[in-house]
PAKE-92466 format. One record per residue (C-alpha): residue number from 0; residue in three letters; x, y, z. Coordinates in Angstrom, 1 decimal. Each point is the difference from the previous one (the first is absolute). Example, Ala and Ser with C-alpha at 12.3 -4.5 7.8 and 13.67 -1.06 7.14 Angstrom:
2
r nr:0	rest:ala	px:12.3	py:-4.5	pz:7.8
r nr:1	rest:ser	px:1.4	py:3.4	pz:-0.7
This chain:
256
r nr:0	rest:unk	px:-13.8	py:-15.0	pz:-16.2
r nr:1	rest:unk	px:-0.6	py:-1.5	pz:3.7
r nr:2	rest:unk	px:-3.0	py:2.2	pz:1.8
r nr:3	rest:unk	px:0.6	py:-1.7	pz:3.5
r nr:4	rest:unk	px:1.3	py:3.2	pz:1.5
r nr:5	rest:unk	px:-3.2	py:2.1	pz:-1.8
r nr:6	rest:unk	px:-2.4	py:-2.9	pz:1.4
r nr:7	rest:unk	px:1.3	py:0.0	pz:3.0
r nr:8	rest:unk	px:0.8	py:4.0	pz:0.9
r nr:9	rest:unk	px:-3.5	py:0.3	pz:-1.5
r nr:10	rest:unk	px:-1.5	py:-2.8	pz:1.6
r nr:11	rest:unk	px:0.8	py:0.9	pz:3.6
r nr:12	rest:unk	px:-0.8	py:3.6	pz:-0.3
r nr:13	rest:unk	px:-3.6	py:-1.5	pz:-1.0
r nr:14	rest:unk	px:-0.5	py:-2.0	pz:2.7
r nr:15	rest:unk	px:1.4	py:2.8	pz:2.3
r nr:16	rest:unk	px:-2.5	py:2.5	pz:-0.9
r nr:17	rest:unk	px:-2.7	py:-2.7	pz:-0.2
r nr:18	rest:unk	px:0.2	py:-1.0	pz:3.9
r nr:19	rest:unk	px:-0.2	py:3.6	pz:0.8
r nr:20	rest:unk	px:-3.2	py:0.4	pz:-1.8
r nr:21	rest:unk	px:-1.3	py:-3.1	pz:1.7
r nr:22	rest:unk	px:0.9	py:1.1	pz:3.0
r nr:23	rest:unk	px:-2.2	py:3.1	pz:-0.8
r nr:24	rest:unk	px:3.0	py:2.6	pz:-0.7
r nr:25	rest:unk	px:0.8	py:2.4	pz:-2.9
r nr:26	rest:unk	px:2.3	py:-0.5	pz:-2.3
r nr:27	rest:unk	px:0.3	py:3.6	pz:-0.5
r nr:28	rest:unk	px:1.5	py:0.3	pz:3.7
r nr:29	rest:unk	px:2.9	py:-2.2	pz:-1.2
r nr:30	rest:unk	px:1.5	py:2.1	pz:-2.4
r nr:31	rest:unk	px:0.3	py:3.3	pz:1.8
r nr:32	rest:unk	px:3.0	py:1.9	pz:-2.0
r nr:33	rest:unk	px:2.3	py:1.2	pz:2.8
r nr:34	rest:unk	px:0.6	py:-3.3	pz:1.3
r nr:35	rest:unk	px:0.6	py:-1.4	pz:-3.6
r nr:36	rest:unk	px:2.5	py:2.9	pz:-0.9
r nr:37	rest:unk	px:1.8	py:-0.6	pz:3.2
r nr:38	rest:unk	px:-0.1	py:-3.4	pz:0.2
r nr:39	rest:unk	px:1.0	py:-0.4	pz:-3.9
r nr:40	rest:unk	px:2.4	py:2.9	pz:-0.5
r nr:41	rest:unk	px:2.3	py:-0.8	pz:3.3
r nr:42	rest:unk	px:0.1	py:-3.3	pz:-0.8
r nr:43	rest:unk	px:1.4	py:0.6	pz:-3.2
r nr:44	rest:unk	px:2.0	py:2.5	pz:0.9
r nr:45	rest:unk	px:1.8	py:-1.7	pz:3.2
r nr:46	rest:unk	px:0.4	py:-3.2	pz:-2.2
r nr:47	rest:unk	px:1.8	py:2.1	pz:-2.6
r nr:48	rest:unk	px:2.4	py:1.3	pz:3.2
r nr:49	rest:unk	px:1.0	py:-2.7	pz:0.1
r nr:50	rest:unk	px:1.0	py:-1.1	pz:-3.0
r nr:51	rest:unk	px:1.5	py:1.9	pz:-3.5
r nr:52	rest:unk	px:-1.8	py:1.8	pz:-2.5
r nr:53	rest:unk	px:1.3	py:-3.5	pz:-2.2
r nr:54	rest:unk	px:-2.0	py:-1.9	pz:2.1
r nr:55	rest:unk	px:-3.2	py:1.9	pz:-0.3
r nr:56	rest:unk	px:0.2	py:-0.2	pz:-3.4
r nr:57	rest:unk	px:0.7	py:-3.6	pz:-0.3
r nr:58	rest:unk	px:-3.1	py:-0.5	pz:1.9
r nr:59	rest:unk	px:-2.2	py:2.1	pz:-2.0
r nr:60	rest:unk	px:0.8	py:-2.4	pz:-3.0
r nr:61	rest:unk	px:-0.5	py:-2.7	pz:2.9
r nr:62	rest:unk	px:-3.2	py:1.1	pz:1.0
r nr:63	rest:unk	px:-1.6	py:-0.3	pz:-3.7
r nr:64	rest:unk	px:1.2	py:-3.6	pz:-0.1
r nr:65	rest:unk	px:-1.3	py:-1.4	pz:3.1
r nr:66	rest:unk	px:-3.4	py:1.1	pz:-1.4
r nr:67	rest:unk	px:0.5	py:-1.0	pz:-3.7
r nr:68	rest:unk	px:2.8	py:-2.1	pz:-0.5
r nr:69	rest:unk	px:1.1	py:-3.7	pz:-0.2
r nr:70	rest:unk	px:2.4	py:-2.7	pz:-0.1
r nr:71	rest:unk	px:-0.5	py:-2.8	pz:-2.9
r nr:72	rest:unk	px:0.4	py:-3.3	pz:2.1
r nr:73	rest:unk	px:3.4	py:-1.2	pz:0.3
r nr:74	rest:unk	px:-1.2	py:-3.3	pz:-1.9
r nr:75	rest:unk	px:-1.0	py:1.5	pz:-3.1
r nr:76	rest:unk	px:3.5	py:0.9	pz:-1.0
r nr:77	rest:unk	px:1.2	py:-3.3	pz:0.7
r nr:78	rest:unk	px:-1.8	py:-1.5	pz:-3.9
r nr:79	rest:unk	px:2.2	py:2.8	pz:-1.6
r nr:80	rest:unk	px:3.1	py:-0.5	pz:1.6
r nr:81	rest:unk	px:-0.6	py:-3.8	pz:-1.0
r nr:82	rest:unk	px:-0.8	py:0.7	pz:-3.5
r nr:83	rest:unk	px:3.6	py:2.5	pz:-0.2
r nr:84	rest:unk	px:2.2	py:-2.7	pz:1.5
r nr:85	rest:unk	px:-1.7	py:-2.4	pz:-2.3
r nr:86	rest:unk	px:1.1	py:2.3	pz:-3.5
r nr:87	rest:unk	px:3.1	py:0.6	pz:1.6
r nr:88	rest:unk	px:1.3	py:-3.7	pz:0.5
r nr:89	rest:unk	px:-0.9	py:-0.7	pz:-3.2
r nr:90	rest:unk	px:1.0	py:3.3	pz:-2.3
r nr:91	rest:unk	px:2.4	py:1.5	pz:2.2
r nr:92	rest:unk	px:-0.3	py:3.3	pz:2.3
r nr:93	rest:unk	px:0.1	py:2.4	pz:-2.8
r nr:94	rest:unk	px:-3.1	py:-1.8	pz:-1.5
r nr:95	rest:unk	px:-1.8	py:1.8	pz:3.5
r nr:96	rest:unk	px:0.3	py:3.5	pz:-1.9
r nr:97	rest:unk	px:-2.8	py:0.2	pz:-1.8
r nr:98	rest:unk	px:-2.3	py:-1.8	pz:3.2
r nr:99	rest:unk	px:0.8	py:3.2	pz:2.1
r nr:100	rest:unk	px:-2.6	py:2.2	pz:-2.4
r nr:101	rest:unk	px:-3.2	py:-2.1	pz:0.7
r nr:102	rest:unk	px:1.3	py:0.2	pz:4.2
r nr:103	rest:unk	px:-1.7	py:2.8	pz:2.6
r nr:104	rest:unk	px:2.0	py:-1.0	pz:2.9
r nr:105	rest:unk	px:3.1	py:2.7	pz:-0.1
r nr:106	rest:unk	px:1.7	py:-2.2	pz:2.7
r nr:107	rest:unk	px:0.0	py:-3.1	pz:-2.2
r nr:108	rest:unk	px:0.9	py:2.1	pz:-2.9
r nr:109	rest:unk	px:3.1	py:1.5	pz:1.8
r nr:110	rest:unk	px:1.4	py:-2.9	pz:1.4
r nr:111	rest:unk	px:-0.3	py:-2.1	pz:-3.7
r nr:112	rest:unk	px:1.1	py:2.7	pz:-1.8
r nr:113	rest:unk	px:3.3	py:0.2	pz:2.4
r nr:114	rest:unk	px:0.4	py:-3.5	pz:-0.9
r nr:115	rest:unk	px:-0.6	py:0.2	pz:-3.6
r nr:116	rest:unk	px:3.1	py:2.5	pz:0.1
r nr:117	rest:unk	px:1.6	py:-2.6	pz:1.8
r nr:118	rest:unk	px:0.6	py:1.6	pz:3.5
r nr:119	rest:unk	px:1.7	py:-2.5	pz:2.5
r nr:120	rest:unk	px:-2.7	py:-2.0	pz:1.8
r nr:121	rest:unk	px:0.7	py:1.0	pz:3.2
r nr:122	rest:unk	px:0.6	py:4.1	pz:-1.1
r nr:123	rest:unk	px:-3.8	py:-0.5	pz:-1.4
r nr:124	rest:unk	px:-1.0	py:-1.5	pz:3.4
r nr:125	rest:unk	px:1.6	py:3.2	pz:1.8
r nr:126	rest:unk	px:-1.5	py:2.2	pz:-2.2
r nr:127	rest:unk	px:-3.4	py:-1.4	pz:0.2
r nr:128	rest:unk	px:-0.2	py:-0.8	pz:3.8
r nr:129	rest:unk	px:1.4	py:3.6	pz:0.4
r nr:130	rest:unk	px:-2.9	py:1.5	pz:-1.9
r nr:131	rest:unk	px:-2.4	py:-2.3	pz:2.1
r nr:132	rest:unk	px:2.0	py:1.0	pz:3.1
r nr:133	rest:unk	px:-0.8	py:4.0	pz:-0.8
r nr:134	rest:unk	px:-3.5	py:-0.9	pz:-0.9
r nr:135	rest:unk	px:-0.8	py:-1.4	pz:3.6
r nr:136	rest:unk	px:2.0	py:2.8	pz:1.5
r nr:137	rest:unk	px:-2.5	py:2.8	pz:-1.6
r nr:138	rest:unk	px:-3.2	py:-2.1	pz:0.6
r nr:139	rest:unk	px:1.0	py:0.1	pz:3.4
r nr:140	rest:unk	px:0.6	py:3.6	pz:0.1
r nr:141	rest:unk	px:-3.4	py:0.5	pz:-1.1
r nr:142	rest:unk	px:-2.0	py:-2.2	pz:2.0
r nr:143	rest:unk	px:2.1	py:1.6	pz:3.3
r nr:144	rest:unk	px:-1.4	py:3.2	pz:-0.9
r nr:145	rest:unk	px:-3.4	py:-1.3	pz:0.3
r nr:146	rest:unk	px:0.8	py:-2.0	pz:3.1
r nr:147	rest:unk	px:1.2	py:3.0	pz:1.6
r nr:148	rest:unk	px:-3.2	py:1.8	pz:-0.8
r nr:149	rest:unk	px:-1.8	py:-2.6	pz:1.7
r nr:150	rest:unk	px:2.1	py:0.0	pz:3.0
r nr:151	rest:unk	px:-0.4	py:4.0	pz:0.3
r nr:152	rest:unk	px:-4.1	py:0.3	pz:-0.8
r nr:153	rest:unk	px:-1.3	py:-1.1	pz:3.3
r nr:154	rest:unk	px:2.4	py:2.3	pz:2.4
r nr:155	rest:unk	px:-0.9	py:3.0	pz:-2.6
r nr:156	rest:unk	px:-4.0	py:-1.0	pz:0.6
r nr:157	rest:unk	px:0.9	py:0.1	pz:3.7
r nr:158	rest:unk	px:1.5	py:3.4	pz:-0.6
r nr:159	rest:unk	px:-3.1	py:1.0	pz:-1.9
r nr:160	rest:unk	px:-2.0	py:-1.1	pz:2.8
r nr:161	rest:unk	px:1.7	py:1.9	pz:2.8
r nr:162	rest:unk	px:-0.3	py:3.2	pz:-1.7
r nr:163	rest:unk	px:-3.9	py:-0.5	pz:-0.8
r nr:164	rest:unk	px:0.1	py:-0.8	pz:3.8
r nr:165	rest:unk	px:1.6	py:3.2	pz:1.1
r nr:166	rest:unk	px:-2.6	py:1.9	pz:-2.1
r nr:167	rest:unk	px:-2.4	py:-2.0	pz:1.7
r nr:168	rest:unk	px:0.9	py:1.5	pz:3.5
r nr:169	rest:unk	px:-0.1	py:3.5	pz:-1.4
r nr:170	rest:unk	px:-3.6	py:-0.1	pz:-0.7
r nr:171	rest:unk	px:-1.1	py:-1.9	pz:3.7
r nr:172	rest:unk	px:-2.1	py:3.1	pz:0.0
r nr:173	rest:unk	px:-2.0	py:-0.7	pz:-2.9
r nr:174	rest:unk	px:-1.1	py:-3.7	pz:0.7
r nr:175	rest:unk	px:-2.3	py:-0.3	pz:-3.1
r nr:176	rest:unk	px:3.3	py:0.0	pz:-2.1
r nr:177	rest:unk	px:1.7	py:-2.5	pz:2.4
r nr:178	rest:unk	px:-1.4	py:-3.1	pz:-1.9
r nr:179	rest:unk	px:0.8	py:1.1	pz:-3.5
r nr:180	rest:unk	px:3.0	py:0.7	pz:0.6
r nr:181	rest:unk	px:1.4	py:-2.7	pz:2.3
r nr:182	rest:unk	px:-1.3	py:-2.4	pz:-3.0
r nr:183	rest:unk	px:1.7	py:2.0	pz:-2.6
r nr:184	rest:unk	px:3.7	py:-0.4	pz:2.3
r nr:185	rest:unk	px:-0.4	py:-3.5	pz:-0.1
r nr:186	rest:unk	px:-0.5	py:-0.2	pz:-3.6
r nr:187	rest:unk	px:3.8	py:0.6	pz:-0.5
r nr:188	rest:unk	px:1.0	py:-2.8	pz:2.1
r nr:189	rest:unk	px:-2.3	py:-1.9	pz:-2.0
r nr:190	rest:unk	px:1.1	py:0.8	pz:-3.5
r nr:191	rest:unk	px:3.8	py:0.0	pz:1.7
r nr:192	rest:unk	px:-0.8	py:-3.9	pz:0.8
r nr:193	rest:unk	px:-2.1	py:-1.1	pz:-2.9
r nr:194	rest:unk	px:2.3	py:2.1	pz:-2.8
r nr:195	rest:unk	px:3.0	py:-2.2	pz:1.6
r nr:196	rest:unk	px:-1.6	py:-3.5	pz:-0.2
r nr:197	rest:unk	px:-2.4	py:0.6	pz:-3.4
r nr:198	rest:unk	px:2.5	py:2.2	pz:-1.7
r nr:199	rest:unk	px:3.9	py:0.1	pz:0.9
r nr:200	rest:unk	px:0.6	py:-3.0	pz:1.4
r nr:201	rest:unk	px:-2.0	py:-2.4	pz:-2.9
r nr:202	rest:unk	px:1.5	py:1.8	pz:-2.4
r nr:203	rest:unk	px:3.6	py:-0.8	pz:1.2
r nr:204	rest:unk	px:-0.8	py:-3.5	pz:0.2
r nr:205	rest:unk	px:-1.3	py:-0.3	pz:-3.0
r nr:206	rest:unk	px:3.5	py:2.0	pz:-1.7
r nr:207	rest:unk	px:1.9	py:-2.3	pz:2.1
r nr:208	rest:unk	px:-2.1	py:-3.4	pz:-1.7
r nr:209	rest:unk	px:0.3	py:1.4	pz:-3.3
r nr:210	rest:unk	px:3.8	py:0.2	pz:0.4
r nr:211	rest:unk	px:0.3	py:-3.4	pz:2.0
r nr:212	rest:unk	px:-2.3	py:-1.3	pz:-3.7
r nr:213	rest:unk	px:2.6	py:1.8	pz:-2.3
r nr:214	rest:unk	px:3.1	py:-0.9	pz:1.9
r nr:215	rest:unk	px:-1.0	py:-4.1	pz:-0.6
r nr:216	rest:unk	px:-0.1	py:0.8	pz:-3.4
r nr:217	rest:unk	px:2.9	py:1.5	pz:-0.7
r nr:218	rest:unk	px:1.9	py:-2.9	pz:2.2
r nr:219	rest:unk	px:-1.7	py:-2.3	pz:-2.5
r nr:220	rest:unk	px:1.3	py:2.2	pz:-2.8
r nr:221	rest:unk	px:3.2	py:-0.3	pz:0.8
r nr:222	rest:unk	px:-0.3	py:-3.7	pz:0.7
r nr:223	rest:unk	px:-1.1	py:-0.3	pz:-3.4
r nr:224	rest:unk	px:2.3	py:2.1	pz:-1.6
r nr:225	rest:unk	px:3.5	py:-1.8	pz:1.3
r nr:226	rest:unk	px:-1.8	py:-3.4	pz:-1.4
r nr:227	rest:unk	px:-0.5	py:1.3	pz:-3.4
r nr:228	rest:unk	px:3.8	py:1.2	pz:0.2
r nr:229	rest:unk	px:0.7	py:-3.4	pz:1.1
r nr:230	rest:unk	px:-1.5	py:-1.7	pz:-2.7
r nr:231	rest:unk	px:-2.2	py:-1.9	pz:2.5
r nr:232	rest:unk	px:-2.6	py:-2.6	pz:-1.3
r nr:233	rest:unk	px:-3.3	py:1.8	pz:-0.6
r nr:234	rest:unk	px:-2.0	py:-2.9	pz:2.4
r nr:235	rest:unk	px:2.9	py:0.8	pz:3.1
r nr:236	rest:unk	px:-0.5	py:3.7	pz:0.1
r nr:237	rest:unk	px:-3.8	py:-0.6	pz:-0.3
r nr:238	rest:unk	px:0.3	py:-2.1	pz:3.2
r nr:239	rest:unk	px:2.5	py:2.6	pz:1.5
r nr:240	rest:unk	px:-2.1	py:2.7	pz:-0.4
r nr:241	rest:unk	px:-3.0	py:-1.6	pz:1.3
r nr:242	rest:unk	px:1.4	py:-1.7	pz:2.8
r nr:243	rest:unk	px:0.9	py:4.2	pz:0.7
r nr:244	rest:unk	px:-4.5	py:0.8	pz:0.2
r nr:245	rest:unk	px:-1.8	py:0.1	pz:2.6
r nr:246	rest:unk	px:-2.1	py:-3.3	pz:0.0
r nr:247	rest:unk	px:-2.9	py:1.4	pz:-0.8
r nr:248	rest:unk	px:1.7	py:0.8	pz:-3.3
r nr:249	rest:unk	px:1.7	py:-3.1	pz:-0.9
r nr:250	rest:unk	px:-2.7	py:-2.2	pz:-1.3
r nr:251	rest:unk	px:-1.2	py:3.3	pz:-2.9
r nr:252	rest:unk	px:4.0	py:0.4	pz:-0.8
r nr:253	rest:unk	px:0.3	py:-3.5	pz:-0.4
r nr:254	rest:unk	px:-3.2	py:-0.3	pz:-2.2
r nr:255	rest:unk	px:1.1	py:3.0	pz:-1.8
């Protein structure tokens, strides 16, 4: 589990209601309902215009993994794919069968299992870069959704605003009311920006890094699996696969 999203959603809202107390405000004024339900609601709902009801359900799944989920590094694969090629150079592909039990990864399970059934190398390489292809495809579906949120919040705050305005000039005749309630209009503007830049947008950068993580993997995967079906020398695909890391990642792969 990776809590950067948590931290940081968390974190800023913190520091957010913090500055207003120092500046002497009330953190009760900030969350006035009608401007959250508008603000909230028609964002959601305009951002699922434009979309399908697919989509919105592919990012509520989304949504629960930006805040809880994570990507093993690409490196820590790398020891197992090492350890497979290894067992397979010197007992043979078949001998790979009983390895796939004691391996999470369902990627590398897929694409050594197609090539314990002896699939064609470069059918296995279709297959699996097909898969990684549709994975990318519906990470990015997701993380648009939330993009799109963030790129509607602001105009709907504005729209918030306005009408708080217009109430504002129905009541010129009662100017005790006229400071309450031109705070309160801009209070959707407010929660219009700050949802969009705390909220929407974070979120869909963090879907789109999570994918970009999972995407190297699987790229490594596949380099992994065509050198096992090669019959590569377990100390070449080690160096393939490393020379494939960020280089961050290189020196604990190659110790590893």
């Amino acid at each position: 589990m990776d809590a950067a999203t948590g931290i940081g959603v968390g974190g800023a809202f913190g520091v957010i209601v913090l500055a207003n107390v120092l500046e002497g405000g009330n953190p009760a004024s900030l969350f006035l309902i009608p401007p959250l339900v508008l603000v909230f609601g028609a964002t959601l709902l305009v951002t699922v215009a434009g979309g399908t009801m697919a989509d919105v359900k592919g990012a509520a799944a989304a949504l629960k993994r930006a805040f809880t989920g994570g990507v093993e590094p690409a490196g820590e694969v790398v020891p197992t794919v090492v350890k497979l090629a290894d067992r397979a150079r010197r007992e043979g592909l078949l001998s790979l069968e009983d390895a796939m039990k004691d391996i999470d990864d369902e990627f590398l399970v897929k694409g050594v299992t197609l090539a314990i059934d002896g699939t064609d190398p470069e059918e296995v390489r279709t297959i699996l870069e097909g898969e990684m292809i549709a994975k990318g495809r519906a990470d990015k579906r997701a993380a648009k959704f939330f993009a799109d949120a963030g790129a509607y919040a602001p105009t709907i705050g504005i729209i918030g605003t306005v009408m708080g305005l217009v109430h504002v000039l129905e009541n010129l005749a009662a100017p005790e009311e006229l400071g309450h309630l031109i705070a309160g209009a801009f209070i959707a503007t407010l929660w219009g920006v700050m949802s969009a830049n705390v909220i929407w947008l974070p979120i869909g950068n963090r879907l789109k890094r999570l994918s970009e993580l999972e995407v190297a993997k699987m790229e490594l995967i596949i380099e992994g699996v065509s050198a096992i079906q090669s019959g590569a020398n377990p100390r070449v695909v080690q160096h393939r696969l490393v020379s494939l890391l960020p280089a961050e990642q290189q020196a604990a792969a190659e110790a590893a």
